[in-house]
C-alpha positions in Angstrom: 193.2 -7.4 -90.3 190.8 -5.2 -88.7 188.2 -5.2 -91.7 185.2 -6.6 -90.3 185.0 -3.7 -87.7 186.4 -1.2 -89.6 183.3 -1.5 -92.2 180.8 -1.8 -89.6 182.1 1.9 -88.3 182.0 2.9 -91.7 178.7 1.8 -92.4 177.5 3.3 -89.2 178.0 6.9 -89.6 177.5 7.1 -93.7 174.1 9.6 -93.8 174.3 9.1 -89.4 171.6 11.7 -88.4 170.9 10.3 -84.6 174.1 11.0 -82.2 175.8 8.1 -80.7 175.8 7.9 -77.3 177.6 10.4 -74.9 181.3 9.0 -74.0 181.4 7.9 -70.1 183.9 10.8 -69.4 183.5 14.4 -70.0 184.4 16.1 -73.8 184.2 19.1 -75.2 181.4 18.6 -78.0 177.2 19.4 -77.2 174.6 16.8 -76.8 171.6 16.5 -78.9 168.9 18.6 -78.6 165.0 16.9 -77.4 164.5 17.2 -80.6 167.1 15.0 -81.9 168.3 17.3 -83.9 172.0 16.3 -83.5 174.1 19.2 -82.4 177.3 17.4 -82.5 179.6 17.9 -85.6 180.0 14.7 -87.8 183.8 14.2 -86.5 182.7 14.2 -82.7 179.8 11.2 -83.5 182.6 8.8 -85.9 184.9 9.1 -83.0 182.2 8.2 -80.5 181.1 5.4 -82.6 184.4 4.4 -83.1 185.1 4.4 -78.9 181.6 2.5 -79.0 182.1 0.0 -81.1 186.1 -0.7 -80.6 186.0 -0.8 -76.0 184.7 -3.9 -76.1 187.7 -4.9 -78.1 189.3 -6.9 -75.0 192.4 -8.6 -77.2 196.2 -8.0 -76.7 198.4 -7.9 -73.7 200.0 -5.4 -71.4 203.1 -4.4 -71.5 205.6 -6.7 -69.0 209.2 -6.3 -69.6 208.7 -3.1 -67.4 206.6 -4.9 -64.4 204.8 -1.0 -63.6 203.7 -1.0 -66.8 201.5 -4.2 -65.8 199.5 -1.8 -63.2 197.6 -0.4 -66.2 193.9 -0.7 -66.4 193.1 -2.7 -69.5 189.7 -1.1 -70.1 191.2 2.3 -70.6 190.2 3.7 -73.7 190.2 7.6 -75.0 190.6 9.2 -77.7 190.7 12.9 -78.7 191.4 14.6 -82.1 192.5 18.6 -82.6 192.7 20.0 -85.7 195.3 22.6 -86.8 193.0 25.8 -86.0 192.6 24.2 -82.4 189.3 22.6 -81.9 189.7 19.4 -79.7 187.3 16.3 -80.0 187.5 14.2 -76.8 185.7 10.6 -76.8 186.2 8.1 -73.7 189.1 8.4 -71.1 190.7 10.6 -73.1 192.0 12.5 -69.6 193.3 9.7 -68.4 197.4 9.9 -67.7 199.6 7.4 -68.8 203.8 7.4 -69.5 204.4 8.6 -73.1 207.4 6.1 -73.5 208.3 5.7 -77.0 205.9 8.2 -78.3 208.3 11.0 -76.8 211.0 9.6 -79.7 209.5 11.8 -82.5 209.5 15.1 -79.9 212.6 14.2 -78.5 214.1 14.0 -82.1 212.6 17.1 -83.0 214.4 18.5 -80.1 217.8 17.1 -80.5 217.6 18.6 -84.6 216.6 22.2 -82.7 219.6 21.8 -80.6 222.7 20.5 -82.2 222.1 20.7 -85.6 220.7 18.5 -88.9 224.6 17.9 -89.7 225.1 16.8 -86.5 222.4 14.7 -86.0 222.7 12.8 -89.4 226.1 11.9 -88.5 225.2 9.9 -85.5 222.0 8.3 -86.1 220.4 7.0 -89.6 217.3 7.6 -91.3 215.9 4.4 -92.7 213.5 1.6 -91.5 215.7 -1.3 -89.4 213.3 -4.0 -89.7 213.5 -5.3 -87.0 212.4 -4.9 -83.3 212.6 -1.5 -81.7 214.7 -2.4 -79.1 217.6 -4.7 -81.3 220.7 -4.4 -80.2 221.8 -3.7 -83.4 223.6 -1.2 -85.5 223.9 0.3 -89.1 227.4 -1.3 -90.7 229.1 2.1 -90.0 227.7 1.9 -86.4 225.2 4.4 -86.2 222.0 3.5 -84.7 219.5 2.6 -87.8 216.9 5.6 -86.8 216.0 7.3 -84.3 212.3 5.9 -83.7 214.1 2.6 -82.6 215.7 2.8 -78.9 218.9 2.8 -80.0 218.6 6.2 -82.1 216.2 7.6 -79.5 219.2 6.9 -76.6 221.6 8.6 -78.8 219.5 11.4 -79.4 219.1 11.9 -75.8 223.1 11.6 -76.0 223.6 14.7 -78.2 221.1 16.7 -75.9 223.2 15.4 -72.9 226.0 16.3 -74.4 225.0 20.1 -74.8 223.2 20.3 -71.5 224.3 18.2 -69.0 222.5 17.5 -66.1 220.1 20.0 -67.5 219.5 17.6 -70.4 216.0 16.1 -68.9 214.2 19.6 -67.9 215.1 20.6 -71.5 213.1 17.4 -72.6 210.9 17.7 -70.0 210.2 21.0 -71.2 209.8 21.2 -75.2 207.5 18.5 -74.9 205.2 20.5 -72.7 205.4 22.7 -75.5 204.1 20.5 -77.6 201.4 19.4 -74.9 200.2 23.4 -74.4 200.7 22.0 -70.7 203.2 21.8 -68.2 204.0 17.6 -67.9 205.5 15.4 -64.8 207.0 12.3 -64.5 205.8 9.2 -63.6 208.2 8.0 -60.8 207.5 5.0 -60.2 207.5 3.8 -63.9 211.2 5.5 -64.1 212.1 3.3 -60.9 210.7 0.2 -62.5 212.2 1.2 -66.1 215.3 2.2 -64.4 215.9 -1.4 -62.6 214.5 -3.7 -66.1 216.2 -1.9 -68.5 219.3 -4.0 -69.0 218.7 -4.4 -72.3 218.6 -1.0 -73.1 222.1 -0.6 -71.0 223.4 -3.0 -73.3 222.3 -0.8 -76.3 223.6 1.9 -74.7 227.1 0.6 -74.1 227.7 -0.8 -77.6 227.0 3.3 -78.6 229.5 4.3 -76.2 232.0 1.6 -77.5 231.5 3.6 -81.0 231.5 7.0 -79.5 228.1 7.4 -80.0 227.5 8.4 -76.7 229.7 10.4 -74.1 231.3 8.5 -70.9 228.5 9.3 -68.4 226.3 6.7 -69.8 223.9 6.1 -66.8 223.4 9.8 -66.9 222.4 9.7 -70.4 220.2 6.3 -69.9 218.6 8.1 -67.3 217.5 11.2 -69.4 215.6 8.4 -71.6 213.9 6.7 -68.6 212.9 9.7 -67.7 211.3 10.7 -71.0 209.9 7.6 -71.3 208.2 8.4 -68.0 206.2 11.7 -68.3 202.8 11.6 -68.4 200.6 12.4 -71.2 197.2 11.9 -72.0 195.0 11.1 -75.1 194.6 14.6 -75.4 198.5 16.1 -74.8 198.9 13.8 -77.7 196.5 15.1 -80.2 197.8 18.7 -79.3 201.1 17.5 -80.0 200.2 15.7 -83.1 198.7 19.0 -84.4 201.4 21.2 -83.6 203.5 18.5 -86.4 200.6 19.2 -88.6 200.5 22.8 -88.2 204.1 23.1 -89.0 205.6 23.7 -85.4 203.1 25.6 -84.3 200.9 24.6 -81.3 197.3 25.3 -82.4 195.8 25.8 -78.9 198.8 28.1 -77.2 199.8 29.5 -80.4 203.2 29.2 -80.2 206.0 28.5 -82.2 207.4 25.2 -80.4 209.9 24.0 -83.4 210.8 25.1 -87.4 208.8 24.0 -90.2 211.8 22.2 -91.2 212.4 20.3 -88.6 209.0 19.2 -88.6 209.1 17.6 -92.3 212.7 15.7 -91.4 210.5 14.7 -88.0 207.3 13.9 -89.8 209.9 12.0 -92.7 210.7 9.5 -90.2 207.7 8.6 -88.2 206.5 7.7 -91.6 208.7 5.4 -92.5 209.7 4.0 -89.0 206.9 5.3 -86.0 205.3 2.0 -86.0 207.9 -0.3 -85.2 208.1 -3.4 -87.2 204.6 -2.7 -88.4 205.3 0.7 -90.2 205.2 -0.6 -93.6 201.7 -2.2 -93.2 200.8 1.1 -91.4 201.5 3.8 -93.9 200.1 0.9 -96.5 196.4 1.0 -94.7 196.5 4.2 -92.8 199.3 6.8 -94.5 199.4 9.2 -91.8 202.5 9.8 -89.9 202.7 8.4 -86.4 204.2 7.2 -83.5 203.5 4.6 -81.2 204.6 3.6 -77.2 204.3 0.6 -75.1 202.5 2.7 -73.0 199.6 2.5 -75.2 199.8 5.7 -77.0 199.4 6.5 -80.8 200.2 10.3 -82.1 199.5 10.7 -85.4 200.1 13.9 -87.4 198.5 14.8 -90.6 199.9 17.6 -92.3 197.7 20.8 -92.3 194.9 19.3 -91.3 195.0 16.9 -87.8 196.6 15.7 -85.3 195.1 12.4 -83.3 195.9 11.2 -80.1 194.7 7.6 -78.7 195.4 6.0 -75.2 195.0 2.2 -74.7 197.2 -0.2 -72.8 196.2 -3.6 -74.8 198.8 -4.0 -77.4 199.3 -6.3 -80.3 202.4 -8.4 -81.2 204.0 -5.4 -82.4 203.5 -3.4 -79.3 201.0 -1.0 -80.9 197.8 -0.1 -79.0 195.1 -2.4 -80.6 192.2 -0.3 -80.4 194.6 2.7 -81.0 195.3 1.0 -84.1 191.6 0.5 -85.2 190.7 4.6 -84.6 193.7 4.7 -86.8 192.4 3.1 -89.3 189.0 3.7 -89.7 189.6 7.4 -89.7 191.8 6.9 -92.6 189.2 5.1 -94.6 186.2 6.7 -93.1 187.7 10.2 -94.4 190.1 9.2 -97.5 193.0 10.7 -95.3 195.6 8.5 -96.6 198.5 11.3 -97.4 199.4 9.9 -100.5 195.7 10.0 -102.0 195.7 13.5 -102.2 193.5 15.9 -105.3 193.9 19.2 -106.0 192.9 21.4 -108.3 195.3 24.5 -108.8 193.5 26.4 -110.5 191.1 27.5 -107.7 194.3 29.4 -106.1 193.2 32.3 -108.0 190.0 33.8 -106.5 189.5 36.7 -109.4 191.4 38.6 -111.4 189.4 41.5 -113.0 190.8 45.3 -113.9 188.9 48.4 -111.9 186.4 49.0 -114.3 183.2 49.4 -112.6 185.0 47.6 -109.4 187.0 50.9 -108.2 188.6 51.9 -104.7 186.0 53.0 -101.9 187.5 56.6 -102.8 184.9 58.2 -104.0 186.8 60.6 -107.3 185.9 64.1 -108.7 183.9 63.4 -112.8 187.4 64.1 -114.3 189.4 61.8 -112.2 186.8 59.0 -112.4 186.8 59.8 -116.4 190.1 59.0 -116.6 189.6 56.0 -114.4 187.3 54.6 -117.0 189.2 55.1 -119.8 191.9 53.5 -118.2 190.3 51.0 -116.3 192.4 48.0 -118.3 195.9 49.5 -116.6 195.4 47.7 -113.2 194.9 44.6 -112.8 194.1 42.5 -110.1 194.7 38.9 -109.0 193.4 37.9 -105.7 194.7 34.3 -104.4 193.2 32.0 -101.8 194.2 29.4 -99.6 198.0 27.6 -98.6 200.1 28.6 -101.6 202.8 25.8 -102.8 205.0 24.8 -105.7 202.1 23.8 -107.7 199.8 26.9 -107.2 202.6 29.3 -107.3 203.7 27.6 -111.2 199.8 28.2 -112.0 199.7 32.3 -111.0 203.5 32.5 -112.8 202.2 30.6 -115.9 199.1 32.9 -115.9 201.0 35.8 -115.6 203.4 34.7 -118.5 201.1 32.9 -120.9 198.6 36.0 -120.3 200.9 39.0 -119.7 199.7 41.7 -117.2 200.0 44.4 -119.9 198.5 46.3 -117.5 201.5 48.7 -115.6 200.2 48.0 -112.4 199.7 44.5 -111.0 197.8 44.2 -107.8 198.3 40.5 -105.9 195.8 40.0 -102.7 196.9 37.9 -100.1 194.4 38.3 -97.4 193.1 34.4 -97.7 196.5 33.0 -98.3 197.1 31.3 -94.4 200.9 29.9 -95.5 202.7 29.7 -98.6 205.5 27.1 -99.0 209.3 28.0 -99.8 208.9 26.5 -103.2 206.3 29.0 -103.6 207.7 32.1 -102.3 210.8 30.9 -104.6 209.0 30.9 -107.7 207.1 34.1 -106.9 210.0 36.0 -106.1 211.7 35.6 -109.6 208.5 35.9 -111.3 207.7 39.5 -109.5 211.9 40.0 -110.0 210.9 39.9 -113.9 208.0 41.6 -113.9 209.9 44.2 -112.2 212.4 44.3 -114.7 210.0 44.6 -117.7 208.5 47.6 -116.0 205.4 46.4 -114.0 204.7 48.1 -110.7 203.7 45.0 -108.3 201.8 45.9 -105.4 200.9 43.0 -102.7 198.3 43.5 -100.6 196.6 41.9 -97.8 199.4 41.6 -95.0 200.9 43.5 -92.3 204.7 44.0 -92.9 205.5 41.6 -90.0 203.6 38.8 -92.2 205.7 35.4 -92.9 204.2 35.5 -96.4 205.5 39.0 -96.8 209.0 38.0 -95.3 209.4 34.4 -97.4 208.4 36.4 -100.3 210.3 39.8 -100.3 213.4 38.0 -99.5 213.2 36.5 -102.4 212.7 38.6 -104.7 215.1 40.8 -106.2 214.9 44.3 -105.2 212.0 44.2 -102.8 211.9 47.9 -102.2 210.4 48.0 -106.0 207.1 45.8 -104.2 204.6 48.4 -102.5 202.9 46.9 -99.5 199.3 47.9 -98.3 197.3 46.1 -95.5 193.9 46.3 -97.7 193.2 45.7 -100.6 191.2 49.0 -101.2 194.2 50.6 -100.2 196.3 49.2 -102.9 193.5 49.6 -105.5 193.4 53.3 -104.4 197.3 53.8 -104.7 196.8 52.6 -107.8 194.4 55.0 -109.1 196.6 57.8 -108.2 199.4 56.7 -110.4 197.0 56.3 -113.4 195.3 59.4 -112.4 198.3 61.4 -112.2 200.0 60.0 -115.3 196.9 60.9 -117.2 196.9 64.2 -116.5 194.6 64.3 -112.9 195.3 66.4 -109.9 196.0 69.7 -111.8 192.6 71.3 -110.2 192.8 72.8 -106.6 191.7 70.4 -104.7 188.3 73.0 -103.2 184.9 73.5 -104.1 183.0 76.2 -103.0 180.4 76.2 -105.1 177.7 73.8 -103.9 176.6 73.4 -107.5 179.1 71.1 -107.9 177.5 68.3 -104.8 176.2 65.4 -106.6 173.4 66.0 -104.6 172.2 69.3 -105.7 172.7 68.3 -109.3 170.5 70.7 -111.4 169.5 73.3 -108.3 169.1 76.8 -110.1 171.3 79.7 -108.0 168.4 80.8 -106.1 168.0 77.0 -104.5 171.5 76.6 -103.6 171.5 80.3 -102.4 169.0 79.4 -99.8 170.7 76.3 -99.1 173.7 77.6 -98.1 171.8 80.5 -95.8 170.7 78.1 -94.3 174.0 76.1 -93.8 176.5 76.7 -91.2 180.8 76.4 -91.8 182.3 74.1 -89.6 185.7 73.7 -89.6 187.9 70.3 -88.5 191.4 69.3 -88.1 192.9 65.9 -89.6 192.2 62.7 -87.1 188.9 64.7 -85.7 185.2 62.6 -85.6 182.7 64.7 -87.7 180.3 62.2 -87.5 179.3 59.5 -84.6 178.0 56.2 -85.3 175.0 55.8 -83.8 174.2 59.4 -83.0 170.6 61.3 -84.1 171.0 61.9 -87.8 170.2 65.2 -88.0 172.6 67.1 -90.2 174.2 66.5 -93.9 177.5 68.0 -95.0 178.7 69.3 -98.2 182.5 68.5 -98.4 184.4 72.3 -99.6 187.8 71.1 -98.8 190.3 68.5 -97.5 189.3 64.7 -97.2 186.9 62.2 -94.9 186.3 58.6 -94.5 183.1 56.9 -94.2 184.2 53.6 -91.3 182.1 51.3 -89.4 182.7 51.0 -86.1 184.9 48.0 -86.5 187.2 50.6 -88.3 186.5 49.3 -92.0 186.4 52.0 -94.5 183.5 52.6 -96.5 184.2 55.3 -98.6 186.7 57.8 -98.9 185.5 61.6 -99.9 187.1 65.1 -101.4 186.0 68.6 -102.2 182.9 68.8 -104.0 181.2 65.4 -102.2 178.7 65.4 -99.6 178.4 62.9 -96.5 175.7 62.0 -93.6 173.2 62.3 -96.9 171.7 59.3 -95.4 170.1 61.2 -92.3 167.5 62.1 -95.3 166.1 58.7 -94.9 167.6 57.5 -91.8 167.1 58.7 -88.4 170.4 57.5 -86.5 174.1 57.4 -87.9 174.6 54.2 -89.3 178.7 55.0 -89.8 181.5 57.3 -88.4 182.9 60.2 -90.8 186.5 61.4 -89.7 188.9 63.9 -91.0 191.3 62.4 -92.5 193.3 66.3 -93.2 191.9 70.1 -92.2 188.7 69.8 -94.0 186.3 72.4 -94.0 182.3 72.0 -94.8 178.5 73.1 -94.9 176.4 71.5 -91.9 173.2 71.8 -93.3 170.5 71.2 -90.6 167.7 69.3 -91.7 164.8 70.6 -89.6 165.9 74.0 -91.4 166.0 71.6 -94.5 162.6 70.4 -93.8 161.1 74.1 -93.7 162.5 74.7 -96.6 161.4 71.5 -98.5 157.5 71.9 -97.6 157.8 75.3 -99.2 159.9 74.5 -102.3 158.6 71.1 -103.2 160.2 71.1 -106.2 163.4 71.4 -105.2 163.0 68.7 -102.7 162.0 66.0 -106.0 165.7 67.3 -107.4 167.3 66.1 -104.3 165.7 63.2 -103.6 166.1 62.1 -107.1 169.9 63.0 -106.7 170.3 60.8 -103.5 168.2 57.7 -105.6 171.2 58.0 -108.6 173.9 58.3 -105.9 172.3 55.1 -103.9 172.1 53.7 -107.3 175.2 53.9 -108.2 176.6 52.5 -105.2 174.5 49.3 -106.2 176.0 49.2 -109.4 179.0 49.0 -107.6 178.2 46.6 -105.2 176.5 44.1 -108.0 179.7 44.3 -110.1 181.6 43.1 -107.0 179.7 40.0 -106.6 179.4 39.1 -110.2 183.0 39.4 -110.1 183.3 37.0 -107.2 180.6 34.6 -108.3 182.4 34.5 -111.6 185.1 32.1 -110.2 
């Protein structure tokens, strides 16, 4: 139907380099540079070729049956996209207020699941597509209204919200749609007064529900909760922010909050899909497949899951009553982008971002020779998976089946969420009995990457069987250290006191006689520091290193991220050798006592012992080294997959 255009658009922005021209009303994107270098992101120019190419588009009517609705400008046109981390595209009159009318349906159904219930709900109005117009006065044979995108079902969903809040009913409308909006949202009043003294019809559809109980005995009142929420004003924008708060599952990407459940969402989302459109939702979800709503006021919402939501304003509608350059966006978005929700690929197998064991990958705890020996040796008894990205049914089955066809062996299982935004219920279902078994065959499972308020910890402890057997760290280094205990410990670790004294056994003064590290410690100094104190300041004159006797330190960057973690017998601030300014803070992490070893005294003593000076510096090269070594194996790891 609208194929001639549509290609043109598409043929416009494939390989588009130059930016179209700016939008006649403010948006949120740049402008090219004198350059021409376009600054705009690919998105922002398709939408302002679309609005180019589609405003002089001058064919449909307004809206009559409600004579205010005839005020509207026809050459009103906007558009305005937000995606589901919160970035809004604006293109056109995209700020431009308008009455929502039958757009506010889908909210409004959202709102009356929240309030009284599913069972509820699905007792008084249907689920499937009428086929016919949306304002029939017809119902289902056991007299329910056929769904609630139709004006029947949206009156009787204003019914059951009338029937919990009375006169209250409209505010509570009024307000879980400015939810949705991130905005507070008025009313149109004259549009209610003109909808208000036209709307027969819809009094007749709202007596036959009454005649069936469908609706309580105040049936103005009722009617005149869904004038009213036919009249608040939206615009292009409020729409796309409400469309992505459907896509991102309830939540509003801009605000941030919660406005309704996941669940509710899908049963919403469910049937705008197969009844948003009016009589034109087959042929919509056949050329556009993504789930929408449309109003007479010339509004289209449309809400693709976990990745959009579009909002369009226009007042020139189509035999169907859809916005016809609404419809056209639509449309060539879907084909521009392949966004069609049932021509979906994935690959499951990229949900697993590495799994390696700690050999040559260890902790940022830095060990004593016999506790890393033991570490080596052991290296295969840990093992690591670290996922990426939403988790579901599919790429939960995929870790399981790895985990079964490949068994952990290993006693300790380490599973990183920190790039896992969501995982589904399906998912958490499946990894909760997995983690239940693994559990009962004698696998320690440790999950790290969340805080314990996390709703990817919380869908996946409760379901798994005895959750107090999972161990829970923040960071991944922290779980990986945890996990070197055990081993360590099993093995036969930690039986040493946990001092050194003798500065023979730094790694930095590897192969000093006892005369050299006699004279090193004259010219040292004790210093003595309680747990939680700063040793070390970032960004301070380096001009001291410490040998570590007792207790233990971290090594953080300012924005708190551990670098290293040291004990007894390990030095720190070795750095100021090279450096001249502390690149890193050192803190206490127990009573720790040291040797501050100043390095103008170390200076002295180096132009008079030469010699001893190449030990140390080649000590600090094989401790820089190895640190390389470390880093290297990382990224192999990570480049691996």
């Amino acid at each position: 139907m609208h194929g001639t255009r549509i290609a043109s658009i598409l043929s416009k922005t494939e390989g588009d380099t130059v930016d179209a021209q700016p939008s006649r009303s403010p948006s949120v994107a740049g402008s090219t540079r004198s350059t021409g270098y376009p600054t705009r992101p690919p998105l922002r120019r398709f939408l302002t070729d679309c609005y180019e190419e589609f405003r002089t588009d001058n064919s449909g009517e307004l809206a009559d049956y409600i004579p205010e609705l005839t005020r509207a400008n026809p050459g009103h046109f906007g558009v305005a996209l937000v995606t589901i981390d919160g970035h809004v595209y604006e293109v056109g009159d995209s700020a431009v207020p308008f009455t929502i009318q039958s757009v506010s349906k889908a909210f409004v159904f959202a709102l009356a699941l929240e309030t009284v219930g599913e069972e509820r709900v699905a007792a008084t109005i249907g689920v499937e597509p009428s086929g016919e117009a949306f304002n029939s006065i017809r119902l289902t044979n056991d007299n329910r209204p056929f769904n609630p995108m139709v004006n029947a079902g949206a009156i009787a969903c204003s019914g059951l919200i009338y029937g919990v809040d009375g006169k209250g009913a409209f505010e509570r409308v009024r307000s879980k749609l400015s939810q949705f909006a991130g905005r507070e949202l008025g009313v149109d009043e004259a549009v209610h007064v003109s909808e208000t003294a036209t709307g027969n019809r819809n009094r007749a559809i709202a007596w036959l529900l009454r005649n069936y109980a469908v609706l309580p005995d105040d049936v103005d009142a009722v009617l005149d909760v869904y004038f009213r929420q036919c009249a608040i004003l939206v615009t292009a924008r409020d729409l796309a922010v409400m469309a992505a708060t459907l896509a991102n599952r309830g939540i509003n990407p801009v605000t941030g909050v919660q406005v309704i459940t996941p669940h509710i969402v899908a049963r919403t989302l469910s049937v705008m899909t197969s009844s948003g459109m009016y009589d034109y939702a087959g042929e919509w979800t056949y050329r556009v497949g993504i789930p929408a709503k449309s109003g007479v006021g010339g509004g289209i919402v449309a809400a693709l899951p976990s990745q959009l939501g579009l909002g369009t304003f226009s007042p020139l509608l189509d035999n169907h009553f859809n916005s016809v350059r609404g419809l056209k966006v639509c449309e060539a978005l879907s084909a521009r982008f392949d966004l069609h929700m049932l021509n979906r690929n994935a690959d499951v197998r990229t949900c697993i971002m590495a799994d390696y064991d700690v050999y040559g990958i260890s902790s940022r705890r830095s060990r004593p020779p016999h506790e890393q020996q033991i570490l080596d040796d052991r290296h295969s008894d840990i093992r690591i998976l670290e996922l990426v990205g939403a988790l579901n049914f599919g790429t939960i089955d995929y870790v399981t089946r790895r985990l079964t066809s490949e068994p952990p062996n290993a006693p300790l299982l380490i599973i990183d969420f920190r790039r896992v935004p969501d995982i589904t219920s399906a998912g958490a279902e499946l990894l909760g009995e997995t983690l239940t078994a693994l559990g009962n065959a004698g696998i320690t499972t440790i999950l790290s990457g969340f805080e314990e308020t996390s709703a990817v910890w919380a869908a996946i402890s409760a379901r798994t069987a005895e959750p107090r057997r999972l161990r829970r760290f923040a960071l991944l280094d922290d779980a990986i250290e945890w996990a070197e205990d055990q081993v360590i410990y099993r093995f036969g670790g930690f039986t040493d006191v946990k001092e050194s004294t003798h500065l023979g056994e730094q790694a930095l003064l590897a192969e000093l006689d006892t005369d050299e590290i006699a004279a090193i410690v004259k010219l040292s100094t004790t210093r003595h520091y309680s747990a939680g104190q700063r040793i070390i300041a970032a960004g301070e004159p380096a001009n001291s290193l410490f040998f570590l006797q007792s207790g233990m330190v971290s090594v953080k960057l300012r924005s708190g991220v551990r670098l290293a973690s040291l004990g007894p017998g390990m030095e720190f601030g070795e750095m100021a050798i090279l450096e001249q300014g502390r690149s890193a803070d050192v803190f206490a992490d127990t009573p720790v006592t040291c040797l501050e070893l100043p390095l103008d005294s170390f200076a002295d003593y180096r132009r008079l012992h030469p010699e001893t000076s190449l030990k140390i510096m080649r000590n600090l090269a094989a401790i820089l080294a190895r640190r390389l070594v470390l880093a290297n194996a990382k990224v192999d790891l990570l480049s691996a997959y």
